[in-house]
MARTIKOL-435980 format. One record per residue: residue number from 1; residue in three letters; x, y, z of N, C-alpha, C in turn. Coordinates in steps of 0.2 Angstrom, whole numbers, padded with zeros to 4 digits. Layout:
- num; residuo; n_x; n_y; n_z; ca_x; ca_y; ca_z; c_x; c_y; c_z
- NUM; ala; X; Y; Z; X; Y; Z; X; Y; Z
...
END
This chain:
- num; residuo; n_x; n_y; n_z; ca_x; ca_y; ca_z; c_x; c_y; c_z
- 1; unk; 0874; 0880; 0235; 0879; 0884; 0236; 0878; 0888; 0242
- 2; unk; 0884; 0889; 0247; 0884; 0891; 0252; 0888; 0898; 0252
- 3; unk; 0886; 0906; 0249; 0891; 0909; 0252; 0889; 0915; 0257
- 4; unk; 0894; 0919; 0259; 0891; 0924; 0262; 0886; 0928; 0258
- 5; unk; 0884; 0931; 0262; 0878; 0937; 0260; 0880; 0941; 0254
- 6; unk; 0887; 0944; 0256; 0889; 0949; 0254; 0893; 0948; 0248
- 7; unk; 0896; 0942; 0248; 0900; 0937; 0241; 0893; 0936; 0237
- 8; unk; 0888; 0934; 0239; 0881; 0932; 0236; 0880; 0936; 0233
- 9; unk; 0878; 0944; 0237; 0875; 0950; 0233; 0880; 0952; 0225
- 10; unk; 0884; 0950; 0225; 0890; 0954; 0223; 0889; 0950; 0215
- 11; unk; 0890; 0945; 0217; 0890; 0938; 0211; 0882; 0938; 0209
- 12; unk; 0876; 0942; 0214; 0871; 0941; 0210; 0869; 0947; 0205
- 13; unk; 0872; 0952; 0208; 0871; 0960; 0204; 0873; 0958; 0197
- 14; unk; 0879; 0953; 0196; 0882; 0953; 0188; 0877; 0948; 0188
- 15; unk; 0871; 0944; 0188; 0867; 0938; 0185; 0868; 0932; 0188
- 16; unk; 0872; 0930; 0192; 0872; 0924; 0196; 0869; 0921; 0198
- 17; unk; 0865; 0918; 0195; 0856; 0914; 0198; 0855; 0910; 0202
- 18; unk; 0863; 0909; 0204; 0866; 0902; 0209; 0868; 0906; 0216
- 19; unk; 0870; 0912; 0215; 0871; 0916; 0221; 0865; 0919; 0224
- 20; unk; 0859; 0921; 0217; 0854; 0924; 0220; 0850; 0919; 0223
- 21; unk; 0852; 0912; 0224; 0847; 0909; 0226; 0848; 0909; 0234
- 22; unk; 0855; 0910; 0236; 0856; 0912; 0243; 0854; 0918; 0245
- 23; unk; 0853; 0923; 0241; 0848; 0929; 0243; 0842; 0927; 0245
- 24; unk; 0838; 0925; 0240; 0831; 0920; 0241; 0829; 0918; 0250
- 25; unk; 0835; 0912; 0248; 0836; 0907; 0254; 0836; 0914; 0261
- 26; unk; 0841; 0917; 0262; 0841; 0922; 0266; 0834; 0927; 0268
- 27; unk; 0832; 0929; 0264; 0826; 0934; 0264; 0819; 0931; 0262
- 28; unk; 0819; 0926; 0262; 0810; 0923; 0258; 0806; 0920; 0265
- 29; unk; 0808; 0919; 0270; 0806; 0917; 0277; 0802; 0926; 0278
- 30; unk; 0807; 0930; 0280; 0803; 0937; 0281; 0800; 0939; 0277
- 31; unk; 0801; 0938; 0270; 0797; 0940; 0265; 0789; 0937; 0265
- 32; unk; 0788; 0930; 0265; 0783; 0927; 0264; 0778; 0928; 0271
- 33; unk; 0781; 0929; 0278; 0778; 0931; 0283; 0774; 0938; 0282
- 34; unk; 0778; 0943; 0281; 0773; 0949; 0278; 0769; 0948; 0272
- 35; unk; 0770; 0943; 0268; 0766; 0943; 0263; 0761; 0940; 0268
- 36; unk; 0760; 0935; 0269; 0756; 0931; 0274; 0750; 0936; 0276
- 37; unk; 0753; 0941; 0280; 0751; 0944; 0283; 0747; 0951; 0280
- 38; unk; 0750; 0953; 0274; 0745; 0958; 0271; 0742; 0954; 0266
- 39; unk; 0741; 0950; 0264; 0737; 0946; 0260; 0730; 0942; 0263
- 40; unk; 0732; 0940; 0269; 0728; 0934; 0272; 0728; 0925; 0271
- 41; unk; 0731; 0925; 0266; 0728; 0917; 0262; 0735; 0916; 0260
- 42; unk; 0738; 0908; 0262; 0743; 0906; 0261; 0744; 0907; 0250
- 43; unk; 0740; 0907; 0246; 0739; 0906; 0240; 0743; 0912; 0238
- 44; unk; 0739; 0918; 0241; 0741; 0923; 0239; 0745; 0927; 0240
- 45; unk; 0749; 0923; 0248; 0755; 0926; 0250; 0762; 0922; 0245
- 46; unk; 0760; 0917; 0243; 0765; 0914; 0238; 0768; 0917; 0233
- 47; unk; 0760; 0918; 0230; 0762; 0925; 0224; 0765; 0931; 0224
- 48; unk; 0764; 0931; 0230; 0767; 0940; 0232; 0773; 0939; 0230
- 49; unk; 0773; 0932; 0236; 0782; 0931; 0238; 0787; 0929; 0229
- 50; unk; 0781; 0927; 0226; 0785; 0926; 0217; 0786; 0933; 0216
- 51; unk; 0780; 0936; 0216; 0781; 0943; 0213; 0787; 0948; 0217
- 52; unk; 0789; 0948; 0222; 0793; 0952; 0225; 0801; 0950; 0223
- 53; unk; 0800; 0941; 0224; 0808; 0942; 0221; 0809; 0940; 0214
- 54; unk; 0805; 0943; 0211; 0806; 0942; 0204; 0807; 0951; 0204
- 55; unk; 0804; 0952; 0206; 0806; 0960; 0208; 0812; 0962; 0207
- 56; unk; 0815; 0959; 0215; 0821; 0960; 0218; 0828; 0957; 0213
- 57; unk; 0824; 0952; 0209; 0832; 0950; 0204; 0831; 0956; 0198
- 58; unk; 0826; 0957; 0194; 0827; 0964; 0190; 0830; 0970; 0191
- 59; unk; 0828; 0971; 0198; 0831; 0978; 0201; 0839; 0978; 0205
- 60; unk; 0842; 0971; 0206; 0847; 0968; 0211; 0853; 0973; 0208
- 61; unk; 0854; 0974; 0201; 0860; 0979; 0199; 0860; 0986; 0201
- 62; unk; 0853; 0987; 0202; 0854; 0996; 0207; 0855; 0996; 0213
- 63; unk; 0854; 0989; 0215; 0855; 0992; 0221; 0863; 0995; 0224
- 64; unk; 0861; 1000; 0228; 0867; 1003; 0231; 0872; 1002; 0237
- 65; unk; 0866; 0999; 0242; 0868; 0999; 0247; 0867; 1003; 0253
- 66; unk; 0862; 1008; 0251; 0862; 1013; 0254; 0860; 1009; 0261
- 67; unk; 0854; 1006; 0260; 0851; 1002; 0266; 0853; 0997; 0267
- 68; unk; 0853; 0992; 0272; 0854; 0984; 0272; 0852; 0980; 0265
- 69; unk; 0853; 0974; 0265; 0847; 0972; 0258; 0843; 0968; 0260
- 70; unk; 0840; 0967; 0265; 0833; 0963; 0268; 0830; 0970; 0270
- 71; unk; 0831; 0978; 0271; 0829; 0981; 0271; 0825; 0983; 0264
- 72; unk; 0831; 0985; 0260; 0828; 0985; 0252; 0824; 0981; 0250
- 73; unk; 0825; 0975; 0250; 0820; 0968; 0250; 0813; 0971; 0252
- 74; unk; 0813; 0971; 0258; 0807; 0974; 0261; 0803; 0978; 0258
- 75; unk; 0807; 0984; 0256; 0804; 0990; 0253; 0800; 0987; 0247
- 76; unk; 0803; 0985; 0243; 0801; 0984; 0238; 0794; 0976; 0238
- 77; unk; 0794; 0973; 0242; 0789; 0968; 0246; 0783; 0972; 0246
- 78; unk; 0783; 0979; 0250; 0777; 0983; 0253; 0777; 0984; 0245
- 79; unk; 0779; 0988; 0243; 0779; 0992; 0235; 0775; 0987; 0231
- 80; unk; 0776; 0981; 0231; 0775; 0975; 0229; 0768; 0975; 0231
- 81; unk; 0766; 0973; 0236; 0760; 0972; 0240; 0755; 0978; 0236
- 82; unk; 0757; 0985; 0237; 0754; 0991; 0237; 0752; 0991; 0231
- 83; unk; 0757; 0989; 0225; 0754; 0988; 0216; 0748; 0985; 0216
- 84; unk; 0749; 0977; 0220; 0745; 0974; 0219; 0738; 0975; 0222
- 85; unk; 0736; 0979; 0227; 0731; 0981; 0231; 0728; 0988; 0227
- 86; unk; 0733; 0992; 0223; 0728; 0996; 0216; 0728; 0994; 0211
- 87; unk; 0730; 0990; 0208; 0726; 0986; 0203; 0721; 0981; 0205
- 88; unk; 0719; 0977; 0210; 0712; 0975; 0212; 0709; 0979; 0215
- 89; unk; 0710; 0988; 0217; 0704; 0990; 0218; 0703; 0993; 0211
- 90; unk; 0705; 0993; 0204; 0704; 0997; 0201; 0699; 0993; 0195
- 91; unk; 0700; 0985; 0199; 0700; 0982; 0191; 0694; 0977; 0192
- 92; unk; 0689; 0980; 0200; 0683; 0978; 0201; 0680; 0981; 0208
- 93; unk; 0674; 0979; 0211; 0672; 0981; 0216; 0677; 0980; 0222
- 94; unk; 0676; 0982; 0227; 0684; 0982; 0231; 0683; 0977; 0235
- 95; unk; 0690; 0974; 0238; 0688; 0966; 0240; 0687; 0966; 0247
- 96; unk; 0688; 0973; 0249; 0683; 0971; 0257; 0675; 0969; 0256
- 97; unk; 0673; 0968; 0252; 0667; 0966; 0252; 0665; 0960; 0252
- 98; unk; 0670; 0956; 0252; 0670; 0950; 0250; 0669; 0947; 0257
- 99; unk; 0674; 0950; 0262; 0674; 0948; 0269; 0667; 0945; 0273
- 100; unk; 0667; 0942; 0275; 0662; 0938; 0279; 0659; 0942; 0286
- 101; unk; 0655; 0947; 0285; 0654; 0951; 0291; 0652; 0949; 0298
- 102; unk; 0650; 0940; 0298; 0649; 0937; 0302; 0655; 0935; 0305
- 103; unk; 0658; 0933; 0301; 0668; 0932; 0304; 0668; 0937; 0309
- 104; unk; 0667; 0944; 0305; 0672; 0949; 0308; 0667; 0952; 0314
- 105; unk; 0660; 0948; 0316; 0658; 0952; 0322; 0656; 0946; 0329
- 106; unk; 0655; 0941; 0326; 0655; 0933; 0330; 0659; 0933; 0336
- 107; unk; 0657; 0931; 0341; 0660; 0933; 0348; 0667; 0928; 0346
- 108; unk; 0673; 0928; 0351; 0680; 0925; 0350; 0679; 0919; 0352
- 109; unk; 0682; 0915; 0348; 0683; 0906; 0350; 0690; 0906; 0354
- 110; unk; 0690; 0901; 0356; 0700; 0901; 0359; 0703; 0901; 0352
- 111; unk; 0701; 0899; 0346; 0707; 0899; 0342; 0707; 0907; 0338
- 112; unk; 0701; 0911; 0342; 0701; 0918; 0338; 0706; 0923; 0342
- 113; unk; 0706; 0920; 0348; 0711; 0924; 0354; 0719; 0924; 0349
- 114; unk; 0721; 0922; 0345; 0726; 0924; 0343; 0726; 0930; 0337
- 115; unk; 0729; 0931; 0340; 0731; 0941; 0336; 0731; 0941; 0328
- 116; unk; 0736; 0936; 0327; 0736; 0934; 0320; 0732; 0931; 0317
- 117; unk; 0726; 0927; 0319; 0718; 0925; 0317; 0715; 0932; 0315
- 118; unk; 0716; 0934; 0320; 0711; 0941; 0321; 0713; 0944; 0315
- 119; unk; 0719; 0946; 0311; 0721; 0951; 0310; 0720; 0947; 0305
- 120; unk; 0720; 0942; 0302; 0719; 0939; 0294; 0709; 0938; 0291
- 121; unk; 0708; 0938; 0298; 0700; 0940; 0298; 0696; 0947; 0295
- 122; unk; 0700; 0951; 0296; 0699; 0957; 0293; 0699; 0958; 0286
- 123; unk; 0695; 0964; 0282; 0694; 0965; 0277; 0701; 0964; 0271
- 124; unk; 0703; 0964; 0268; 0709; 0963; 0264; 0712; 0971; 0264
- 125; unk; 0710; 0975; 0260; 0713; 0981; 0262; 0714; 0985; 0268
- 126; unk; 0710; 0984; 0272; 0710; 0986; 0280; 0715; 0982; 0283
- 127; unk; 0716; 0975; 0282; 0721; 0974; 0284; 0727; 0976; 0282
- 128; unk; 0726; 0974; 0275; 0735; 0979; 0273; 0737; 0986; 0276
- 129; unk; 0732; 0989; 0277; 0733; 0998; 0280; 0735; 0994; 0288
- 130; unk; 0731; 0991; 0291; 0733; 0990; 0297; 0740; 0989; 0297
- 131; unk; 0742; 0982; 0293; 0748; 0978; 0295; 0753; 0982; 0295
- 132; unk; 0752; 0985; 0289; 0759; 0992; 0288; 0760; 0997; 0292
- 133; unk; 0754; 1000; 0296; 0755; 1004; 0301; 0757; 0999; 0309
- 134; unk; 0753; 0995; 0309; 0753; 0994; 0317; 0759; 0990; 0319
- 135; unk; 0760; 0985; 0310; 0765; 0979; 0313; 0772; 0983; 0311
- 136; unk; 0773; 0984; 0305; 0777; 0987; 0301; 0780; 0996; 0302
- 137; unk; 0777; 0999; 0306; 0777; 1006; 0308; 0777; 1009; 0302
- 138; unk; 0775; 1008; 0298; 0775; 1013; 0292; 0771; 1019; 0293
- 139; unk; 0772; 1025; 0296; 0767; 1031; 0295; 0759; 1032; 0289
- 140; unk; 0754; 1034; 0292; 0749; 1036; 0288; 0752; 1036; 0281
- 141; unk; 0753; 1043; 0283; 0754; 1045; 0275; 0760; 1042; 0270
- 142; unk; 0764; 1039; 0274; 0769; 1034; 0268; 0763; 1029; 0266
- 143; unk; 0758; 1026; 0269; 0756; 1020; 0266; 0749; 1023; 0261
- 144; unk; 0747; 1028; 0263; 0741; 1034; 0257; 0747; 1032; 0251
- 145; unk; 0753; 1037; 0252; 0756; 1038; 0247; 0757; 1032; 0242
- 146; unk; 0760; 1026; 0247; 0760; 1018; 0242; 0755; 1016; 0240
- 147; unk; 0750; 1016; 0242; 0743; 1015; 0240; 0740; 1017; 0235
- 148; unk; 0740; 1025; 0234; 0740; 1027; 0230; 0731; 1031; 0232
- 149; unk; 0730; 1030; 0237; 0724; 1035; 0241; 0726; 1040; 0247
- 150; unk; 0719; 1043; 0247; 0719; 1050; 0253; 0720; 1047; 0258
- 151; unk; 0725; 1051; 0260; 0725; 1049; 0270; 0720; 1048; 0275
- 152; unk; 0715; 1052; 0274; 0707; 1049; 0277; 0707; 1043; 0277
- 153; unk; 0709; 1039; 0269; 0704; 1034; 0270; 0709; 1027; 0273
- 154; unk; 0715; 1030; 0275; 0720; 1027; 0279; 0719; 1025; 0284
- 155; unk; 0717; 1033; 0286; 0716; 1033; 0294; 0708; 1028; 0295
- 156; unk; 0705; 1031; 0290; 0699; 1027; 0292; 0700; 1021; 0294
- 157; unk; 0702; 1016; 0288; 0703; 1009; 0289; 0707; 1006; 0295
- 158; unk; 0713; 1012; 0296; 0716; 1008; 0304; 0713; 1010; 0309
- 159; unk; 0709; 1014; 0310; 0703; 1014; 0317; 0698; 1011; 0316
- 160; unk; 0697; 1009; 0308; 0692; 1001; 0310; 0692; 0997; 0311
- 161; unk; 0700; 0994; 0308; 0702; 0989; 0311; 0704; 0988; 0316
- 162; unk; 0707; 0992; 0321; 0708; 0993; 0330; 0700; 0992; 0333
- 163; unk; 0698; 0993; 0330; 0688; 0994; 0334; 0687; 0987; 0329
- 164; unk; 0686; 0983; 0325; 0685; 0978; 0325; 0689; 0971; 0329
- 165; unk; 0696; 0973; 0328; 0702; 0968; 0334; 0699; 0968; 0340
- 166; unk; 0699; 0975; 0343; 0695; 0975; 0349; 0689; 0972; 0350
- 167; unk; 0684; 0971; 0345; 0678; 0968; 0348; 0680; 0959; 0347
- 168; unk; 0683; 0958; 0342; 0686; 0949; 0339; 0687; 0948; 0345
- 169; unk; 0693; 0952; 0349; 0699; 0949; 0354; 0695; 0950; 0359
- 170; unk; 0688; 0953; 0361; 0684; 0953; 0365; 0686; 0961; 0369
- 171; unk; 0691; 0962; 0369; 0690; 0971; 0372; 0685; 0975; 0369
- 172; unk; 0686; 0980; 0372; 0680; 0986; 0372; 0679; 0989; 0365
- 173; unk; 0673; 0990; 0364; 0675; 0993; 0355; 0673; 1001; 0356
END
């Protein structure tokens, strides 16, 4: 089914699962990139990307319209990510510990000179504070808030992650 965006939205808010599939289609390219990208690992950017639009079809009848809906979409992706990043820190040791701190101190190979290596290299949560702040502009304090931690420990993790980019990519740390 091919229809406009907006024919799409309209028929999916009443339950059209043939319309919402063209929302899917539309927004699962940007969706699955940020998941990508605050996740690290093709496996778990999948899930995210399950989880967000399974999301976005139970919530699709409120929407209002106040924002675009690849904006909404989004919001609700981060919201998405952010649940999912307090219930793993709550539900074990925290998984930047997992990270391989050999990875993240190893002088730069040509394939580590890319930005996006680097940034998948990083701790898991560290990364998601980065990604939403430096790629995403999210403010500190909006991503404490979605997180559901102190601002410190925000700022901390994005001036780690800047001082460890910096030493991967070979700049000054």
């Amino acid at each position: 089914m091919n229809l406009p965006l907006d024919e799409a939205l309209s028929r999916a808010k009443l339950g059209d699962r043939d319309a919402f599939e063209a929302i899917y289609r539309h927004a699962v390219g940007r969706v699955y990139a940020l998941a990508l990208r605050l996740e690290g690992r093709d496996g778990e950017a999948e899930d995210l990307t399950q989880e967000v639009f399974l999301r976005v079809w139970r919530a699709l009848p409120s929407f209002r319209g106040d924002s675009t809906l690849s904006t909404w979409i989004h919001g609700i992706a981060v919201r998405t990510a952010m649940d999912r990043y307090r219930r793993s820190s709550r539900s074990g040791p925290p998984t930047d510990a997992a990270a391989d701190p050999e990875q993240l101190t190893s002088p730069a190979t040509a394939r580590d000179l890319d930005l996006e290596d680097a940034i998948r290299g990083l701790p898991p949560g560290m990364r998601r504070f980065f990604v939403l702040h430096a790629v995403e502009g999210y403010r500190l304090r909006e991503i404490a808030d979605l997180a559901g931690v102190a601002l410190g420990t925000v700022q901390s993790q994005v001036f780690e992650a800047r001082r460890k980019l910096r030493k991967r990519l070979g700049g000054l740390s």
